[in-house]
Wavefront OBJ file of the C-alpha trace (Angstrom):
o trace
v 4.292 51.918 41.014
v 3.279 50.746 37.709
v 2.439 47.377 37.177
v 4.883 44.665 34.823
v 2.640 43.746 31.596
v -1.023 44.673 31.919
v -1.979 45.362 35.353
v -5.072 46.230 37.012
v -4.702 49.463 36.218
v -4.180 48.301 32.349
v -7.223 46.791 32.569
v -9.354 48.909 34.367
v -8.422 51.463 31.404
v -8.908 49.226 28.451
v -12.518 47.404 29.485
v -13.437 51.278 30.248
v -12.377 52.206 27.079
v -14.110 49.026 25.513
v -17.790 50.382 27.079
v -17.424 54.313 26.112
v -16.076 53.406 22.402
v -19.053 50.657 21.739
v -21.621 53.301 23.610
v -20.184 56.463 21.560
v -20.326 53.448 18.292
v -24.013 52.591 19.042
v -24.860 56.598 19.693
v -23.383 57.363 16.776
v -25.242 55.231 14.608
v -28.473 56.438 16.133
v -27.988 60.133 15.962
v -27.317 59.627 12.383
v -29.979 57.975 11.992
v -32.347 59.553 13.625
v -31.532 62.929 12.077
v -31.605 61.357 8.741
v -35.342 59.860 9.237
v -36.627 63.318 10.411
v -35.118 65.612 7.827
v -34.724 63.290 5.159
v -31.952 65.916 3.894
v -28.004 65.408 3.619
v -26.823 69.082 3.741
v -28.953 69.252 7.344
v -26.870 66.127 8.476
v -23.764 67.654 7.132
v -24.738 70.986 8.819
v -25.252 68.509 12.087
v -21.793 67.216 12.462
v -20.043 69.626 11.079
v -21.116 71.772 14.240
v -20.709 69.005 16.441
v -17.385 68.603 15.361
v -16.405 71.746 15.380
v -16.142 72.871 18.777
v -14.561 69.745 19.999
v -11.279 70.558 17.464
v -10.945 73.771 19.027
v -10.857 72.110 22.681
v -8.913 69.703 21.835
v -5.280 71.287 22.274
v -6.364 72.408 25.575
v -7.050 68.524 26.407
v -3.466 67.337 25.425
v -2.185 70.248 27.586
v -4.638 69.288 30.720
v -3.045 65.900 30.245
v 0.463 66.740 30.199
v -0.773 69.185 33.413
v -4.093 67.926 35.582
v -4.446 64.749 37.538
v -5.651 62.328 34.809
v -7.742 59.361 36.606
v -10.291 62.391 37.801
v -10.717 63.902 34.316
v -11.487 60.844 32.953
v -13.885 60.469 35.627
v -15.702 63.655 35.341
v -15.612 63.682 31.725
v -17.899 60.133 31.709
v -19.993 61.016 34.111
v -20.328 64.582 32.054
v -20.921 61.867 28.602
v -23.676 60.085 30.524
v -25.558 63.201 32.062
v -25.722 65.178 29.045
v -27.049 61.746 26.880
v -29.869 60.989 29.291
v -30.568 64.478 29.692
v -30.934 64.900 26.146
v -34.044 61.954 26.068
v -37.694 63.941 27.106
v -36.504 66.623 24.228
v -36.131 64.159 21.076
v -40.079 62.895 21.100
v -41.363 66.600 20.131
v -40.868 69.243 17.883
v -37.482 70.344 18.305
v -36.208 66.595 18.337
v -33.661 67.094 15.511
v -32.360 70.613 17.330
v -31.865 68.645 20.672
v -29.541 65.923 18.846
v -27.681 68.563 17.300
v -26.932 70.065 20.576
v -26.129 66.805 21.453
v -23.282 66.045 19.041
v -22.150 69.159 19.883
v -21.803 68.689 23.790
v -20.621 64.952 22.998
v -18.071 66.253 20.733
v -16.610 68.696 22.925
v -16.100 65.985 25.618
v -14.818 63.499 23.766
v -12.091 65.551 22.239
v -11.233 67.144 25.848
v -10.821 62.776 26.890
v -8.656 61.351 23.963
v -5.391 63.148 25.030
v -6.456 62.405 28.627
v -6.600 58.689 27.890
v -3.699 58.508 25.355
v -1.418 60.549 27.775
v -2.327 57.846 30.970
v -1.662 54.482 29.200
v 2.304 54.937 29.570
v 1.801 55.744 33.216
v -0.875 52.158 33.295
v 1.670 49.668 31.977
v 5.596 49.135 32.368
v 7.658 50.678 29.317
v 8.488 47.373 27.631
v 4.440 46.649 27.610
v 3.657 49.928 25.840
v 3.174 48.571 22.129
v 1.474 45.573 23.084
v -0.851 48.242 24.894
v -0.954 50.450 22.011
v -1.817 47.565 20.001
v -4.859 46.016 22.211
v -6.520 49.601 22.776
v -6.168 49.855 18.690
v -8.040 46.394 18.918
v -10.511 47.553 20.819
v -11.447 50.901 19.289
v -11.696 48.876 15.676
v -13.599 46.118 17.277
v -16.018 48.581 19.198
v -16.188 50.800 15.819
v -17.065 46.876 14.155
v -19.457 45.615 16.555
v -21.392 48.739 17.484
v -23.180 49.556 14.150
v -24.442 46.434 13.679
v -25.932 46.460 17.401
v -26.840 50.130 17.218
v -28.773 49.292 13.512
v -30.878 46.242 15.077
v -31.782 47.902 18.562
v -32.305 51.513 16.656
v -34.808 49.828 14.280
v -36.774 47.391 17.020
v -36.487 50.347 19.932
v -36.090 53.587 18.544
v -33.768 56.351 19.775
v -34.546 56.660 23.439
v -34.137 53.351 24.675
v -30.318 53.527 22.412
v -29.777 56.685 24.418
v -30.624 55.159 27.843
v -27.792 52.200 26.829
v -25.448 54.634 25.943
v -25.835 56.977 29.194
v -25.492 53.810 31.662
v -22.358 53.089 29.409
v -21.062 55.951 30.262
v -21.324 55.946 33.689
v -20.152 52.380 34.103
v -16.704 53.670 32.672
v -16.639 56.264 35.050
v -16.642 53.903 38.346
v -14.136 51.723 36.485
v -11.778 54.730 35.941
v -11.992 56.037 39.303
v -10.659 52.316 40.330
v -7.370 53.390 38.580
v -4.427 54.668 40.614
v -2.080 56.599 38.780
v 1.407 58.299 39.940
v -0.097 62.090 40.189
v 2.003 64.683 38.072
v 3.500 67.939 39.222
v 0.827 70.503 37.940
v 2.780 73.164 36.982
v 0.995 76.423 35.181
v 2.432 79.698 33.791
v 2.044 82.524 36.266
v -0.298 83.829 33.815
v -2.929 81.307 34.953
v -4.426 77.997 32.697
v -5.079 80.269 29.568
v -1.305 81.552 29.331
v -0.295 77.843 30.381
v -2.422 76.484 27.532
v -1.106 79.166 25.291
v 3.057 79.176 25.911
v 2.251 75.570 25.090
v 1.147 76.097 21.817
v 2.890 78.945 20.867
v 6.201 75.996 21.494
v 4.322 73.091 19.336
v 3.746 75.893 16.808
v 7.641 76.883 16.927
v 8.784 73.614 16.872
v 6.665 72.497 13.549
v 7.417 75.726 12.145
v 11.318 76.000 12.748
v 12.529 72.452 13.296
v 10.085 70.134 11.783
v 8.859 71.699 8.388
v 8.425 67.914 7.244
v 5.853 67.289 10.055
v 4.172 70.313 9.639
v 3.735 69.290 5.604
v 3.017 65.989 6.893
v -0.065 66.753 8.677
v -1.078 68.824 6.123
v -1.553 65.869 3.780
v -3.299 64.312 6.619
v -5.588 67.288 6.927
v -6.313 67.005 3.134
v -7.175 63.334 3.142
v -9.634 63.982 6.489
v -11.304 66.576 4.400
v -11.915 64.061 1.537
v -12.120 60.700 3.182
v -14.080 61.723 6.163
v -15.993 63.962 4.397
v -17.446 61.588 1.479
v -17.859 58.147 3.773
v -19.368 60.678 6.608
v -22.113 61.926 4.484
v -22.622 59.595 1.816
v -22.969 56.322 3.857
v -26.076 57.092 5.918
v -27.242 59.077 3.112
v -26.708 56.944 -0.222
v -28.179 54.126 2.115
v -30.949 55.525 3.838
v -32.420 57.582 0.993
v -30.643 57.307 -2.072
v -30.783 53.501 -2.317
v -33.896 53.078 0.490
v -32.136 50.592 2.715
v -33.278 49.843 6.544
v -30.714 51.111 9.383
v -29.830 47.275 9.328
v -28.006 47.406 5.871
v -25.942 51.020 7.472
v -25.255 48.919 10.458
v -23.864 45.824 8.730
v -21.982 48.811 6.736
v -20.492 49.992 9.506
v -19.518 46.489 11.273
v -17.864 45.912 7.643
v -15.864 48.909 8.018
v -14.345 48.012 11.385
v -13.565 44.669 10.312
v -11.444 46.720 7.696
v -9.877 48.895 10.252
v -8.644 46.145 12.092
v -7.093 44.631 9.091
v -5.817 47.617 8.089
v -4.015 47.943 11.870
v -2.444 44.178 11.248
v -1.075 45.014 7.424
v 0.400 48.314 9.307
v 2.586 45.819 11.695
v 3.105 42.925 8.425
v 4.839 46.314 6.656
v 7.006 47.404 9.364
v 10.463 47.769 8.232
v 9.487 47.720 4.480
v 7.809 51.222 3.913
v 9.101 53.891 2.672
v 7.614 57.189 2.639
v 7.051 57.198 -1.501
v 5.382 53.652 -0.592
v 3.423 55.634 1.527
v 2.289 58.209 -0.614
v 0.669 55.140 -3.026
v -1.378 54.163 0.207
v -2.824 57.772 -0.485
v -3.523 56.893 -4.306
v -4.814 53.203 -3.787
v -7.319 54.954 -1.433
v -8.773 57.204 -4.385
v -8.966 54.099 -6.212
v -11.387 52.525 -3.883
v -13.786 55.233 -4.666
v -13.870 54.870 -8.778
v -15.786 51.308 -9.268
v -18.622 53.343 -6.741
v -19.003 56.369 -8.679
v -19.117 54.475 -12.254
v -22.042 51.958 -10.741
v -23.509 55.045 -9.688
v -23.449 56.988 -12.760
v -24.347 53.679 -14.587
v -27.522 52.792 -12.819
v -26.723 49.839 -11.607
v -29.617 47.948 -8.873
v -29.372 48.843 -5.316
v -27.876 46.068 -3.828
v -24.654 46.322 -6.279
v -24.573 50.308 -5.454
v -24.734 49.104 -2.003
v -21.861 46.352 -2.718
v -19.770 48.396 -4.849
v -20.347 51.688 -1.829
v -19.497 49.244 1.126
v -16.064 47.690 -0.931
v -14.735 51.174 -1.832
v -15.915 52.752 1.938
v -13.881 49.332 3.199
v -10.691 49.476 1.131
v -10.628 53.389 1.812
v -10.586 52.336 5.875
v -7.748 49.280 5.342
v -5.575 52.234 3.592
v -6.230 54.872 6.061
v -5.485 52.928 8.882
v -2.022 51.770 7.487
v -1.178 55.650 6.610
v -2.659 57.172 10.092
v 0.285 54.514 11.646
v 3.070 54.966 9.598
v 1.831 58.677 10.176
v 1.266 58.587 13.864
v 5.304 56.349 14.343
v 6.994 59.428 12.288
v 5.897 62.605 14.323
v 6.323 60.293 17.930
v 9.807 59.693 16.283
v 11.006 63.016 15.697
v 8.975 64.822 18.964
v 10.425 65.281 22.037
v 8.647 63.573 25.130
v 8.112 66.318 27.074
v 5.967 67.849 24.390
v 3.935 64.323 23.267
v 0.914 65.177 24.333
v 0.721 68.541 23.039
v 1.627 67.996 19.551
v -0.345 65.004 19.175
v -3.220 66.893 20.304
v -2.705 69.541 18.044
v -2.236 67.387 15.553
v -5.580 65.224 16.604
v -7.219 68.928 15.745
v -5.922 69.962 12.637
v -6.592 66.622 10.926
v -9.892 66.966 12.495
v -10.421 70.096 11.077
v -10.448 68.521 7.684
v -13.508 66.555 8.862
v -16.530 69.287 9.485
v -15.138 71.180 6.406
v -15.777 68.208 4.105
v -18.990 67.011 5.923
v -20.532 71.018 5.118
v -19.082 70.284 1.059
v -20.222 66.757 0.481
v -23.606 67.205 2.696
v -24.191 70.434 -0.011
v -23.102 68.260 -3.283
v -25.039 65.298 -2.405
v -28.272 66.947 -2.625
v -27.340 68.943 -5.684
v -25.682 66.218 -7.493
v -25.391 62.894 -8.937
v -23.662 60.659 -6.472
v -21.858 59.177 -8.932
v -20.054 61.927 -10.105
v -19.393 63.050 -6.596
v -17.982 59.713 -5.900
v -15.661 60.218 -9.119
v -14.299 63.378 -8.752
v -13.638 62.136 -4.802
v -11.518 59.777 -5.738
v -9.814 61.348 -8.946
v -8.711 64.036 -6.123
v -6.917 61.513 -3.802
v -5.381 59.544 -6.677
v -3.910 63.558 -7.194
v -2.650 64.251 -3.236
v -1.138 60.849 -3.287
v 0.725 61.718 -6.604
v 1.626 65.323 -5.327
v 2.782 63.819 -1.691
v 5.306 61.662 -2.919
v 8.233 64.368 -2.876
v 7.413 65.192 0.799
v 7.041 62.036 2.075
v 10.138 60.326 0.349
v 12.386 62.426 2.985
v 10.343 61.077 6.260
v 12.072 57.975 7.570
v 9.528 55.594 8.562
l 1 2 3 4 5 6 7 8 9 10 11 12 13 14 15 16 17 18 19 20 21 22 23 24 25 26 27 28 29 30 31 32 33 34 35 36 37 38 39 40 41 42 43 44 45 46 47 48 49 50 51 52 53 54 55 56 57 58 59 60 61 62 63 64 65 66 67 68 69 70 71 72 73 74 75 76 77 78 79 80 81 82 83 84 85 86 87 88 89 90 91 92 93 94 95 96 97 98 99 100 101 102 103 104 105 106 107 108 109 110 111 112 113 114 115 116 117 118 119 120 121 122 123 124 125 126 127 128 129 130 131 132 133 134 135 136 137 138 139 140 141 142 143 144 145 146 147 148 149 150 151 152 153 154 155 156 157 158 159 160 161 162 163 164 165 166 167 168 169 170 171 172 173 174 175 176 177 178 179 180 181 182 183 184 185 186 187 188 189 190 191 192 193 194 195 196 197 198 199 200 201 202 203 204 205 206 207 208 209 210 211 212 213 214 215 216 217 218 219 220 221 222 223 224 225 226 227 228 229 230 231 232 233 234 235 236 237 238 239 240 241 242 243 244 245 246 247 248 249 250 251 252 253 254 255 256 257 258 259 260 261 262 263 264 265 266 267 268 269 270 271 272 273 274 275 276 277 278 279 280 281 282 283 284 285 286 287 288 289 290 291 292 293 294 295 296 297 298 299 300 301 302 303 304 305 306 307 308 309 310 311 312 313 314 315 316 317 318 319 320 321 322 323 324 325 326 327 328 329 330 331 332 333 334 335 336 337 338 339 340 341 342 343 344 345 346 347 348 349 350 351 352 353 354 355 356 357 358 359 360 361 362 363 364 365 366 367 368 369 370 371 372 373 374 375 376 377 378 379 380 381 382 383 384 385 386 387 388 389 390 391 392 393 394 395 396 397 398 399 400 401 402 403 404 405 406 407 408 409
């Protein structure tokens, strides 16, 4: 029986949530670093989570259709205690030679798991809280990602610089772990697990094939939709994902600390960006929308002219951080208004699928821009690549506009 309002079950979910987010925050932030301090290089960074990314969008559609499928309270379980083994395993290999190969393979194991969870988790909160509870759900596990996202940088940049790596890495393991006994405290109703006579791989594929149909055939808006999603991934993700560690850590020859207050900064944004997306309920239309696409562009142009002008380090850094922050405020508002139209028009009985594939083909967007922008920041002037980044989103906001004026938001 589910529980009325938030429940134990609620809030086993949610404070497990709270310690994998602020352990995947602070392993982030040291991964990045680290591989920045040994290689010194942006294109092998990009190279780095590119792959890591990578494998994780092509699991991920099998994840929303193991949630839809498989009993969800044990593959949360398994896929923790999978986080924590493969981070602590990871620790006797990053003191040598092939340090920088064994965090690599790292991202990459990390990123396949966590894009197998998301759809898990995101599929079990309606089964967690009563039906009337669900946005106030939605809303605190939003809360908690952006605060986890805020605080963990700033942790991760203070430990990483008085520890090192491998004391970071032993945090993030125990994390780990710790959600997993907390998860398999949660009882959930168990689903009918249904699969194609062909087995799991035709189950996972007559799945698809319908998501695919139903974009194609009955949804061409949604389908054009996530394309401009996809687009602004490849740019936003791309340039901030790069260009953050990078620009600070080399570039400018800041401490971890300053990428870490960086990073708090930018969840602060995100969660004020997540309370302007509830203030403009009601009073946005899908052109409105497409400016949230331009005003994001915009961000970027006061970073690449101090750039290109030489201005000192700490107003690069200033003028970096502001445009990185006002880019997050306006991606969170879109990625709502976004996120409300396709649960809108999609069935329930395929949610979890086409959110998943959706999850992966804006993801997709993300690797792709990480392999460009690692390549042009080592060939090119920042500020220009700052520039040109932004002239390009000012564009897909101006092109969007026709598509998006016929989505109802």
């Amino acid at each position: 029986m589910k529980k009325k309002g938030f429940g134990a079950n609620f809030t086993l979910l949610a404070a497990g949530q709270g310690l994998s987010l602020l352990g995947n925050s602070v392993l982030d932030l040291a991964l990045s670093m680290y591989v920045v301090e040994r290689t010194g290089s942006a294109s092998v960074y990009g190279a780095l989570l590119a792959a890591a990314m990578l494998p994780g969008i092509l699991l991920a559609p099998l994840g929303g259709v193991l949630a839809d499928r498989a009993d969800r309270r044990r593959l949360m379980v398994w896929l923790d205690l999978l986080n924590g083994g493969v981070v602590l395993l990871t620790l006797p290999f990053l003191q040598g030679a092939g340090g920088v190969a064994a965090a690599g393979v790292l991202m990459i194991l990390l990123g396949i798991l966590g894009a197998m969870e998301t759809p898990v988790v995101q599929a079990s909160l309606p089964q967690a809280v009563e039906a009337g509870s669900l946005e106030r759900a939605n809303a605190v596990v939003l809360q908690i990602s952006m605060l986890s996202a805020m605080v963990g940088p700033a942790l991760g940049g203070i430990l990483f610089r008085v520890f090192g790596v491998a004391p970071l890495l032993l945090l993030c393991g125990v994390c780990f772990w710790i959600t997993a006994m907390l998860e398999r405290l949660i009882r959930l109703e168990p689903l009918e697990q249904v699969l194609a006579s062909g087995g799991l791989l035709q189950t996972v594929f007559d799945d698809l094939s319908e998501s695919g149909r139903f974009l194609r055939r009955e949804q061409p808006a949604l389908l054009s939709l996530v394309g401009f999603t996809v687009a602004m991934a490849l740019l936003c993700n791309g340039v901030a994902g790069v260009s953050a560690p990078f620009l600070i850590s080399t570039r400018l020859g800041l401490s971890a600390d300053w990428y870490g207050a960086a990073g708090s900064a930018l969840g602060a944004f995100g969660i004020a960006g997540s309370l302007a997306a509830g203030l403009l309920v009601g009073r946005m239309g899908g052109s409105r929308l497409a400016w949230v696409l331009v005003m994001m562009g915009g961000c970027l142009l006061p970073a690449g002219t101090m750039f290109l002008a030489g201005g000192g380090t700490m107003a690069c850094y200033g003028t970096l951080v502001a445009a990185f922050c006002g880019m997050q405020l306006c991606a969170v508002v879109f990625s709502v208004f976004a996120r409300s139209v396709v649960q809108r028009r999609v069935p329930g009985r395929m949610m979890g699928k086409l959110m998943a594939l959706a999850a992966a083909l804006e993801a997709c967007g993300q690797p792709v821009g990480q392999l460009i922008y690692g390549f042009l920041f080592d060939v090119c002037p920042a500020g220009w690549v700052l520039l040109i980044t932004g002239l390009l989103m000012v564009m897909l906001g101006i092109i969007s506009r026709g598509v998006l004026a016929t989505l109802k938001l």
